[in-house]
N, C-alpha and C positions, 0 to 999 in steps of 0.2 A: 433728199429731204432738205427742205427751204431750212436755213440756219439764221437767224436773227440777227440782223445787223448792225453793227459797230455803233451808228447814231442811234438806234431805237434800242441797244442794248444801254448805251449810256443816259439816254431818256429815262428810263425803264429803272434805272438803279438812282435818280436822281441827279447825275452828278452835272456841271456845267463842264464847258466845253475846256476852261482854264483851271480846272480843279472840281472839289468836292470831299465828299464825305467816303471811304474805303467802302467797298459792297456788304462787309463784314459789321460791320459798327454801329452796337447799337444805338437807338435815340436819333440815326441820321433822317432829317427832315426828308422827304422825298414827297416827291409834285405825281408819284410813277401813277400809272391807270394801271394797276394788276388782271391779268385776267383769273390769275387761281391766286389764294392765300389758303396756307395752312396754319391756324392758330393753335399757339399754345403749347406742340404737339411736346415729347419726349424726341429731341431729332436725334438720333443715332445713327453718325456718320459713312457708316460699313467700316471703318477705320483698325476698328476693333477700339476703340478710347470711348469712354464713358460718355452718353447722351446730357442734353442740357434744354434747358425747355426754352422752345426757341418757336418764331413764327418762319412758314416761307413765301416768299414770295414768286410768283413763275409770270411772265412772260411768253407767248408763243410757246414754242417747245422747250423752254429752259427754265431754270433757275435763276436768277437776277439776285437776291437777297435770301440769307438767313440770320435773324435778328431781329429784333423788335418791329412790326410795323402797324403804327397808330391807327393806320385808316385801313380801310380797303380797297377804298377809293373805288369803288361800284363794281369789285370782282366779284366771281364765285367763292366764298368764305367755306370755307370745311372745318368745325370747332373740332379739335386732337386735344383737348383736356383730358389727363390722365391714360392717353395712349404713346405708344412708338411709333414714330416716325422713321423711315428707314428709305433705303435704297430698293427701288425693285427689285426682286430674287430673279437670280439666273440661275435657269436651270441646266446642268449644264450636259447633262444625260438624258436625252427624252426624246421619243419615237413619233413623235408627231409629223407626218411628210405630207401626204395626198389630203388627208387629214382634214388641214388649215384651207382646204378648199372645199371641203363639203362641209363644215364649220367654221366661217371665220371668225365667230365669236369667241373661238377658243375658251370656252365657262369655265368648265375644269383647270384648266392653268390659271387662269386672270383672276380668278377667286380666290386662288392660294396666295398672288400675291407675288408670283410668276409674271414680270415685263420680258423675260427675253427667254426664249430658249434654243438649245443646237441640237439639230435633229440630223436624220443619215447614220444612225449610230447601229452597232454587230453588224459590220459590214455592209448594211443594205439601205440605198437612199432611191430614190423614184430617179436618178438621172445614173451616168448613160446608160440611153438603151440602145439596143441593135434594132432593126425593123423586124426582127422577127417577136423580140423582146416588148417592142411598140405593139403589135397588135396582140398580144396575149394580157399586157395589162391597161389596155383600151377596152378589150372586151370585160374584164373583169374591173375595172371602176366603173364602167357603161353599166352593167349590170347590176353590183354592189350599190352604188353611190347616186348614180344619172350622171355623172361625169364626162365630160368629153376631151380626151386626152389631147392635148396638143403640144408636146414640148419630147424633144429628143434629149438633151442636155440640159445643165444647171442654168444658161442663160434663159431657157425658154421656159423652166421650172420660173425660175426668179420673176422674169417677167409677168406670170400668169399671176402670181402673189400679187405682187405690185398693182394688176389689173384688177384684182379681188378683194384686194386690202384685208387687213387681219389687224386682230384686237393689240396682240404683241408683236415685240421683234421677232425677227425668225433669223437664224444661220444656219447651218448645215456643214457638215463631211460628206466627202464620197466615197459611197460602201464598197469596199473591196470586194465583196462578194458578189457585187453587183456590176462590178468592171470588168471582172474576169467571165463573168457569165456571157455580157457583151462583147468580149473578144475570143471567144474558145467554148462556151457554151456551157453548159453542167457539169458535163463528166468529171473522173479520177484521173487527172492525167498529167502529166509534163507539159507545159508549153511547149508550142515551137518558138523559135530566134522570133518568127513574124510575129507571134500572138505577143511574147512578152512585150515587144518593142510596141504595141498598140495597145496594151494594157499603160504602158508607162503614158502613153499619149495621151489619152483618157484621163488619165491622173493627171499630168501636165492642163489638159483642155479645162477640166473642174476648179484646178485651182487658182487657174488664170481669171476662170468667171465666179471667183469669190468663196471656193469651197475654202475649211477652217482649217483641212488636213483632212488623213484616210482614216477610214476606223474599218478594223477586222472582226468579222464573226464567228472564231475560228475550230467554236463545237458545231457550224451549221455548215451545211453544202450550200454551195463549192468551196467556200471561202476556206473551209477546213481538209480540203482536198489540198492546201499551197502548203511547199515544203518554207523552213524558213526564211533560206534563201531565194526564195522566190518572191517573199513578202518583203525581206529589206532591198533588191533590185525596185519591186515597184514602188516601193516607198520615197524614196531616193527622188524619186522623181517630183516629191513633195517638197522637197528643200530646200530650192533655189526660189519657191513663194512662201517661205516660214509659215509652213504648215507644220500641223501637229499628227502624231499617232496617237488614236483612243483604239482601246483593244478591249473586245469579250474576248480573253484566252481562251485558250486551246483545251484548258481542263480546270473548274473549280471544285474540285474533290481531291480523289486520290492523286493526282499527280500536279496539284497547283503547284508547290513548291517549284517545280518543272516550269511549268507555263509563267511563272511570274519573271523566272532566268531569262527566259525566251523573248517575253515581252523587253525586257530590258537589253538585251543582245539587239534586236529590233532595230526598236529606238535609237539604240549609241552606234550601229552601224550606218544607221540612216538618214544620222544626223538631226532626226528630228526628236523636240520636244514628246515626252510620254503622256497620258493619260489609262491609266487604268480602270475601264467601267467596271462600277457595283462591283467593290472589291470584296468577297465572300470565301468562306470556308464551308462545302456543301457537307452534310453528311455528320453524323455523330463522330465519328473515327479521326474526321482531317479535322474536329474543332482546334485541337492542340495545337496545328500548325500555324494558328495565328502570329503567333509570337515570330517564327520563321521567317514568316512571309515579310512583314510589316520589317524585321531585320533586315532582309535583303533587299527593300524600298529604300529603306534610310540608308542601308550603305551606297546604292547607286547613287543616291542624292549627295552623300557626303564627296563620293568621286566627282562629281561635277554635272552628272546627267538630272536634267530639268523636268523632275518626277511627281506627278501628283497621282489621286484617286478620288474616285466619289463610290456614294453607297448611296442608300431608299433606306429608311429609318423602320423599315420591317424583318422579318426573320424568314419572310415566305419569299420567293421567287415566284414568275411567272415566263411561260416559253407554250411551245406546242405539244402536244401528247405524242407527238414522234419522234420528239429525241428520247424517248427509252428507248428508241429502235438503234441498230447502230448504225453507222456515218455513211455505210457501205452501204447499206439497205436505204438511205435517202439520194443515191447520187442519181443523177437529172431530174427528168421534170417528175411532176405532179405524180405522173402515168406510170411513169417507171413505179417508182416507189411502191405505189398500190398495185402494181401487176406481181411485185416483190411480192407481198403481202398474199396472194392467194396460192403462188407459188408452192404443193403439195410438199416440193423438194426442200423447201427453206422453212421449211416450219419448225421440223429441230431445234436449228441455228437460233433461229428468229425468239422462239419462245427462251432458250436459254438465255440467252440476250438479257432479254428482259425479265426473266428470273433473278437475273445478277442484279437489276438495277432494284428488283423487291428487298433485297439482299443487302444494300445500302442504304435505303428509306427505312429500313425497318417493318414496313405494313404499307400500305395501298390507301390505307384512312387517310395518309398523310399529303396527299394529293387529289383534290377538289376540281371537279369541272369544271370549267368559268366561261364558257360559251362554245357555241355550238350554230352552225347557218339552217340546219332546218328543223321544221315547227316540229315533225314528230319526235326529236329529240330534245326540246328546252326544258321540258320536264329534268333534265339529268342535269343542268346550270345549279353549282351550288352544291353536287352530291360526290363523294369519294367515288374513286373509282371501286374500293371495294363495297364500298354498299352497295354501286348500280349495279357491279359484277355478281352481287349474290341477289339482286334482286331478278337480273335476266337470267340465273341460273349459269351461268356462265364461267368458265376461271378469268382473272384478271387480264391477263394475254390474249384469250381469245374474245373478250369484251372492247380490248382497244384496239386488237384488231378489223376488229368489226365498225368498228365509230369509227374509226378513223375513213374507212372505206365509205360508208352512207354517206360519211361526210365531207369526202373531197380533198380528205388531210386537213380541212379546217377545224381541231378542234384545239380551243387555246385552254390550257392547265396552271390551276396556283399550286407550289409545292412547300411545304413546311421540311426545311432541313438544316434549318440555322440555328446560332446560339444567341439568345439573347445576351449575356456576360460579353461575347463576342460583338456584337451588334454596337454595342457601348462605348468599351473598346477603339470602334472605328470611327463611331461619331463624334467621339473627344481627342482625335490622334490629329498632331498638325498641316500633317500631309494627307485627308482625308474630307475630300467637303462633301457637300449634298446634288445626288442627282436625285431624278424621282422613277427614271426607267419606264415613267407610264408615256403616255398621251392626252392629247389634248382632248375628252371626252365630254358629254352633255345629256342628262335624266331622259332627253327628248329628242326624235329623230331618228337618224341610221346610227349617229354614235352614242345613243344609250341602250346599245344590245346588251344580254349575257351579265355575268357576274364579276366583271374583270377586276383585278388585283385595286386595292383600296389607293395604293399609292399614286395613281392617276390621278386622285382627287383630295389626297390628304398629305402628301408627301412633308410639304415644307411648314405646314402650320403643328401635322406631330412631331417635326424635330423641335418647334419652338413652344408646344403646349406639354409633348409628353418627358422629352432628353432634357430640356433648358429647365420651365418651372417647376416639374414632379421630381425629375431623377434629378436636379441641379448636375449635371455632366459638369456643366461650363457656364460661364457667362452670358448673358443673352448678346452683346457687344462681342463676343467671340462666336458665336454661331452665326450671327449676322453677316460678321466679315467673309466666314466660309460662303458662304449666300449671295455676296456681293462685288465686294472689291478685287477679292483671291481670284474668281475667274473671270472677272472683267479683266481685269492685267495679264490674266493667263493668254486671254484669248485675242487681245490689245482690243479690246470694246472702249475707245477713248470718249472721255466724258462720260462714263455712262459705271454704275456700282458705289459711288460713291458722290453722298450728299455735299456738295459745295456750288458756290456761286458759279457760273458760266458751262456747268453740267446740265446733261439732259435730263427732266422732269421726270424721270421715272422712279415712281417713290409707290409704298408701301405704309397704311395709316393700318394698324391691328391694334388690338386691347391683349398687352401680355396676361392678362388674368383672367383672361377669357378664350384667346384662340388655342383652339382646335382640331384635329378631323373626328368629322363623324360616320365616312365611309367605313363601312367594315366589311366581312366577309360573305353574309349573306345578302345583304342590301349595299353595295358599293357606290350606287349614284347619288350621292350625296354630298351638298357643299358643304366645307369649310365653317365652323364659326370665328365668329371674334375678328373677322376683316371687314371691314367696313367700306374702306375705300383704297382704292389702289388707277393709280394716273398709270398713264405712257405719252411721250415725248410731249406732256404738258397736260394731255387731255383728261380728262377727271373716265376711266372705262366701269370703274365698280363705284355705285354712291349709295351711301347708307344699305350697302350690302343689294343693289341690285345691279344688271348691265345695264349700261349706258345707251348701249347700240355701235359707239363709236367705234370705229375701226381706226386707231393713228399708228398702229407701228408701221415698222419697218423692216424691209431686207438687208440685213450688216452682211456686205460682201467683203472678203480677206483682202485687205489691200484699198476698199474703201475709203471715203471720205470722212467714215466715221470708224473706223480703226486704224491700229498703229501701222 
């Protein structure tokens, strides 16, 4: 990305060649031709310090002034009377991969208010693949999407963005679960000497070509087939490019306390910085152990291990209707799994299984369809598993066993198993910022299927409509900084989470007395209100609440020109 230079930045701020007026200061005369000015606005810095009403001025892709500016001098003017001005949200948990190319408008993020997000997250990113890995998900975006796959690696991933262009930034992890799949395949097994050694390679090769660090998905196969030793060996390999660990543990219920140890052993063995996604307490029983958890965060942090977490400002979770199954009954492909499934002999096993897991929910109500690939079944988008289950006459087990089979294993589930008190909790804890765990989604097209979890589309404006101005959690200046600054430094995104002069333009115009989400559980495709406008690296992409069309972000590669 073309960076503005030295003379048309100092053209652009006023100043002459032998002095001037600070970038900073108000009243300073400037000759500048703005291409963007924001008037008026509340700027709030991501700083976490208290906003001031200020105009700005941008240039190309940057910032050049905040401060008073008399004229426009024949920009694009955006009037911010009575609104926040902020820094784009970064998100910093979000599933968005293949995605951003069968949408590059990215609606669903860019509406929220969303300039960057890092995707590759529970282990699983679209790169590397093995050739055999290549044509299983060539034939399934061909078919899903119209997609023509072309890239074996994050370079040719990156590349095809770049070629495609997208509304926002994009970065990425490479999924563990997706590395090990390409060096040793599905199964339950031990590496050999060879596999691990080209699992580390892989790792190495990703984060040579810009990946952020590894992230684990370690309730899913294969990824949860790795002992933990085998996780801090490949991780290791992450460290000599100040990459990061993001982890879905190995258990958010009965045995978090467990997996939180784990994650943290991880990390401090592996020398890399931590990240723990959507940090939760599943289940009525483990609510209590909040308190636990979040203690054994803060003391890792207090020892010196570089610890954060993010969480979705919901109570519900979303995953696939076959992890009630267990781990054993997913391991390889697709086939396996559902040959499991009709298995006379496993049926026992199988139904007990998943009695245990009725047994922790409480009831079957508590878990909602949310999409489904074919049309005889859309009908059940939106409906418990125990309504459809008594409505086909059916017990619940053999209801999802059966869905799952018609349906390829594709069937994605919201589950209600949180605490609200809890939820709170995490949204106000300092070591705790905002992911949104959804994707980049749109009312229209291949990605406005099914019922999917509201947080795709409302994430970041119900932490600032429903936690900030209803629940007063905290400060709006202090949710903000969670949103912005926190993991731009975290991630070394330089220039970029915090509003100042010679920063990239990615900013966030919302009305605090108005933004909200309006996604909900049975109508989920729905924007955001109260965002009006929202830039990337200068470009105006949301105006008076519509898309622009613009495509200006960017690929932030680790090691980059525009990170540390």
């Amino acid at each position: 990305m073309a960076e503005i230079s030295r003379r048309d930045f100092m053209r652009a701020a006023g100043l002459a060649a032998a002095g001037g007026c600070g970038l900073l200061l108000k009243g300073c005369a400037s000759k500048t031709s703005w291409d963007v000015v924001i008037k008026d606005g509340l700027v709030v810095d991501g700083l976490g310090t208290p906003g001031r009403v200020a105009d700005i001025g941008i240039v190309g892709d940057a910032i050049v002034r905040i401060g008073r500016i008399p004229s426009a001098g024949g920009a694009m003017v955006i009037p911010a009377r009575g609104m926040v001005v902020a820094p784009g949200f970064i998100d910093v948990h979000n599933h968005t991969d293949t995605a951003i190319l069968v949408n590059p408008m990215a609606e669903s993020d860019i509406r929220q208010g969303v300039t960057t997000i890092v995707a590759g997250q529970c282990g699983d990113s679209p790169f590397p693949l093995s050739d055999a890995m290549f044509e299983e998900e060539e034939k399934r975006l061909r078919e899903e999407y119209g997609l023509v796959l072309s890239w074996h690696d994050i370079r040719g991933f990156y590349t095809r963005i770049d070629k495609a262009g997208t509304a926002l930034n994009f970065a990425s992890f490479v999924g563990q679960g997706t590395v090990r799949a390409a060096a040793m395949g599905y199964g339950d097994r031990k590496p050999e000497p060879a596999e691990l050694a080209l699992m580390k390679k892989l790792v190495a090769n990703s984060m040579a070509g810009g990946a952020f660090g590894i992230s684990t998905g370690l309730e899913y196969a294969p990824g949860g087939f790795s002992p933990t030793e085998e996780l801090i060996e490949v991780c290791r390999a992450a460290a000599p490019y100040q990459g990061m660990y993001a982890t879905h543990m190995r258990d958010e219920e009965a045995f978090v306390v467990e997996a939180v140890d784990e994650a943290i052993r991880i990390a401090r063995e592996s020398g890399l910085p931590l990240q723990i996604s959507h940090l939760k307490t599943g289940y009525v029983r483990n609510w209590p152990k909040l308190g636990t958890i979040l203690g054994r965060i803060e003391a890792a942090r207090s020892a010196g291990l570089d610890v954060f977490c993010d969480r979705y400002p919901y109570i519900a979770s979303a995953t696939g209707l076959d992890m009630y199954f267990p781990l054993w009954a997913r391991e390889g492909k697709t086939e396996a799994f559902l040959q499991r499934l009709q298995d006379p002999a496993l049926r026992k096993k199988l139904a007990a299984y998943v009695e245990s897991q009725e047994a922790n929910l409480g009831s079957w109500d508590k878990v909602l369809i949310s999409g489904v690939d074919t049309e005889k079944n859309k009908g059940l988008e939106g409906v418990s598993v125990l309504e459809a289950s008594r409505k086909a006459n059916k017990t619940p087990y053999d209801f999802m066993k059966d869905l799952l089979i018609e349906e390829n294993d594709r069937v994605g589930i919201v589950q209600f198993a949180m605490s609200e008190d809890n939820l709170k909790t995490l949204m106000a804890h300092p070591l705790v910022g905002v992911g949104s765990d959804g994707s980049a989604l749109a009312p229209y097209g291949p990605l406005g299927k099914g019922k999917p979890h509201p947080r795709s589309y409302g994430a970041f404006p119900r932490a600032l409509g429903t936690y900030v101005r209803e629940d007063k959690l905290l400060p709006i200046e202090a949710m903000i900084k969670k949103m912005t600054s926190i993991p731009a430094a975290r991630f070394g995104f330089t220039r970029r989470g915090v509003l100042q002069a010679g920063n990239f333009a990615d900013i966030v115009v919302f009305d605090p007395d108005k933004v909200r989400d309006k996604a909900t559980w049975a109508d989920p495709h729905q924007y955001p209100e109260g965002i009006p406008h929202v830039l990337v690296n200068g470009k105006v992409v949301i105006r008076d609440g519509e898309h622009t069309g613009d495509l200006p972000g960017v690929v932030l590669r680790k090691g980059g020109p525009e990170t540390a």
